[in-house]
C-alpha positions, 0 to 999 in steps of 0.5 A: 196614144200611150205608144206614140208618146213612148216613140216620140220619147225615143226619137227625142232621145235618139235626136238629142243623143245624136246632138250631143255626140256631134257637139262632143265631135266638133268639140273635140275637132276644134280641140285638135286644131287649136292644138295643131296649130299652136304647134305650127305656129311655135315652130315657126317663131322658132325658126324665125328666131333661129334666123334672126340670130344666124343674121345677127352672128354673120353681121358680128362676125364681119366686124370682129378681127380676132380669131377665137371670137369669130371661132365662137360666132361660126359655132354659133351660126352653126348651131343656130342654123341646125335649129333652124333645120329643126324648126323648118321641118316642122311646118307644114309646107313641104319641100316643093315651097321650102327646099331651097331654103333648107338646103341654103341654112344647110350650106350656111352652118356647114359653112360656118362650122367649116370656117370655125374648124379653119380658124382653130386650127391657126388657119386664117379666113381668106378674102374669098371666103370673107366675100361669102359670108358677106353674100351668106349675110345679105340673104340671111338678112332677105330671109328674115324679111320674108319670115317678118311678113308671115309673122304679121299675116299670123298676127292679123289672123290671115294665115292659119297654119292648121289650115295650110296643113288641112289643105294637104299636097293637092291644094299645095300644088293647085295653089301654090302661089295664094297660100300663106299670102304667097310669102313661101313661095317669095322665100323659095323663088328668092333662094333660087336666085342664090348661088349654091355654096362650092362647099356644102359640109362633110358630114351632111353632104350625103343628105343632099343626094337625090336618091335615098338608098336607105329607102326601100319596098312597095309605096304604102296607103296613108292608113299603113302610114298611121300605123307605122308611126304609132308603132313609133310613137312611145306611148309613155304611160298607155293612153288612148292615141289617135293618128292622121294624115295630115298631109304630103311632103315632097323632096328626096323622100316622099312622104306621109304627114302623120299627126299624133294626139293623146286623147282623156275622155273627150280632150286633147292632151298636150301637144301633138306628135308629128312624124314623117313616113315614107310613102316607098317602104313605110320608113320612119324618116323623122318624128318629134314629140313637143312637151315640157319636160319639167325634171331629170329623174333619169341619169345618163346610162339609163337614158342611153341604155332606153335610146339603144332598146328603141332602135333594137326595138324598131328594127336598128341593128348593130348601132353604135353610140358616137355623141350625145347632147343634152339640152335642158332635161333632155338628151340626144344620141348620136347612133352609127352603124357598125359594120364588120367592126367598121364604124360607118358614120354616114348611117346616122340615127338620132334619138332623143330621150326625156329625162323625166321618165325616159320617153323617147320625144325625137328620132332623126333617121334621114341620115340612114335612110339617104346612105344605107346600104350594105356595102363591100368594104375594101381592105385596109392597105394600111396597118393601125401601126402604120396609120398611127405613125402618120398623125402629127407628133403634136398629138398624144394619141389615147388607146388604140384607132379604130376603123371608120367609113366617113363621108367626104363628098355627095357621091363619096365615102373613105375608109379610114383609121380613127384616133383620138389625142390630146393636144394641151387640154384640147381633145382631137379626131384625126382621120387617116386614109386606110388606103393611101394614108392622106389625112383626110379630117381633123375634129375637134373633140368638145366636152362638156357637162351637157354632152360630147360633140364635134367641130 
């Protein structure tokens, strides 16, 4: 008797132990999707702010008749666009639904930043180019439409972003028209009706490539994926964190879905992590780590000397820091490559650091993979002497050009000599063709207390 007593104990043991760790388990889960969710869903009313306001500027810019205002609103439209970019790549629909329309707010801030360039330079803009703001505005104004119908079925509680995420490739394809009530799927057949703008931007033209070249190796496993983006993610602080696929994305890179969670005791802390890794070599395409960053302990050298050590750490060689952007406590670095002491711009690597404790919360590497590649540089016909004699006599150039490989189509790359002058209280890069001695780009330099960067 004793001893049946003693097994019905243990059993009752045993079948309450397994109750309350699966209570822990589903607790924990639900924990996790709330928290993957809540981070879809800023994404996206960040994305449709963005949005709005390029719509709200193209409108602005349609009705101003003075120059140095529209060369304000096309900075804006641009800058407001790169944040769209930002805010769309977040969301877990891959580009089989959206890539039409990350490729047309692409061509709308390259546009914009192209006109702004335009008029600073004294250059009026064209009636023909006034007719595709015109056209950009229209389907800016169709897109936040479709956007305003997705923001009504996540308010009625119809669509659940962690479960588009859940639902993975295979659904995506299987049931590409009944996911998110169909909105994403009316967004992408819209954009397709839209033609594709004649110029598509300088500096971005080599993301629209269709093979990567950057991208190399055998296809790996979503678990070989889970490790390559936690030895991404900086784990600030140690911890235990957790990884899974959450998904496919499609496009010019295919790619793993990563997400990232940080886990005390049975809790999620903070905001997930989300990285993209590419399903051919195992690359790091993109990943970001949301948080609030409440201070700025860390000063600028600090930060840039941590962004360097992490690209060096992660395999990076040879990058050179070009620009960089603060925004609130947080700053970016641009990275290029340096190649047999040429610059070459189309390798491009962002890193973004929090001030507070010198995390690194951001990487951006789609530009290096889509153009890396060890290239045969040619000779430079021209001497810096020579090259230097060429940039307009309005320009006091400062110190000694440089060499740099930029890109000025898709499919195209110029070596050139690189100065930099002052023009009044206005800093420029003048580019000059080391072959033939064309003048193939004007920048303008723009400095300020939050960072330097170019228009």
């Amino acid at each position: 008797m004793k001893r049946w007593i003693a097994g019905l104990a243990l059993a009752l043991v045993a079948i309450l132990g397994v109750g309350y760790w699966g209570y822990r388990e589903y607790t924990s889960k639900q924990m996790l999707q709330t928290a993957l969710g809540n981070n879809y869903q800023r994404a996206f009313y960040s994305l449709s702010d963005h949005v709005q306001n390029v719509e709200v500027q193209l409108g602005k810019s349609l009705v101003s008749s003075g120059p140095e205002q529209n060369e304000q609103l096309f900075n804006q439209i641009w800058q407001q666009s790169t944040l769209a970019l930002d805010s769309l790549s977040q969301l877990p629909v891959g580009d089989a639904l959206l890539g039409r329309t990350a490729k047309f707010i692409t061509q709308v801030g390259d546009y914009s930043r192209m006109l702004a360039r335009q008029v600073a330079q004294g250059q009026p803009v064209t009636r023909e180019q006034w007719d595709t703001v015109s056209r950009l505005y229209n389907q800016a104004s169709d897109l936040n439409k479709e956007l305003s119908k997705i923001h009504a079925e996540i308010a009625d509680g119809s669509l659940s972003f962690y479960e588009l995420a859940a639902a993975g490739s295979r659904r995506l394809s299987r049931e590409g028209r009944n996911l998110a009530g169909a909105n994403f799927q009316t967004i992408d057949q819209q954009m397709h009706g839209y033609p594709t703008l004649i110029y598509d931007g300088p500096f971005s033209d080599h993301l629209e490539r269709s093979h990567a070249r950057g991208v190399t190796g055998d296809k790996i496993t979503p678990a070989k994926a889970k490790a390559i983006a936690l030895r991404y993610y900086d784990n600030r602080g140690g911890g235990n964190v957790i990884a899974q696929v959450t998904g496919e994305v499609k496009g010019n890179i295919p790619a793993y879905r990563v997400e990232i969670v940080r886990r005390k005791g049975d809790s999620v802390v903070g905001e997930p992590a989300i990285a993209d890794i590419s399903q051919k070599g195992g690359h790091l395409i993109w990943t970001i780590t949301p948080r609030d960053v409440p201070g700025a302990d860390w000063n600028l050298e600090k930060a840039r000397a941590r962004a360097e050590q992490y690209l060096v750490d992660h395999g990076y060689k040879n990058m050179k820091i070009s620009y960089y952007q603060r925004n609130d406590n947080t700053v970016t670095f641009n990275f290029a490559l340096l190649q047999d002491g040429v610059i070459i711009y189309p390798d491009l690597v962002k890193v973004t650091v929090a001030l507070d404790n010198g995390q690194v919360v951001g990487v951006d590497a789609r530009g290096y993979l889509m153009s890396h590649r060890k290239r045969i540089l040619p000779e430079p016909k021209l001497t810096e002497e020579q090259a230097r004699a060429m940039v307009s006599k309005n320009l006091e150039l400062e110190g000694k050009g440089r060499l740099a490989l930029i890109p000025v189509a898709v499919e195209k790359e110029r070596l050139t000599w690189e100065f930099k002058g002052q023009q009044g209280a206005d800093t420029y890069l003048v580019y000059i063709n080391a072959l033939d001695g064309n003048e193939e780009m004007v920048l303008k330099l723009i400095k300020s207390k939050d960072g330097v960067l170019t228009l």
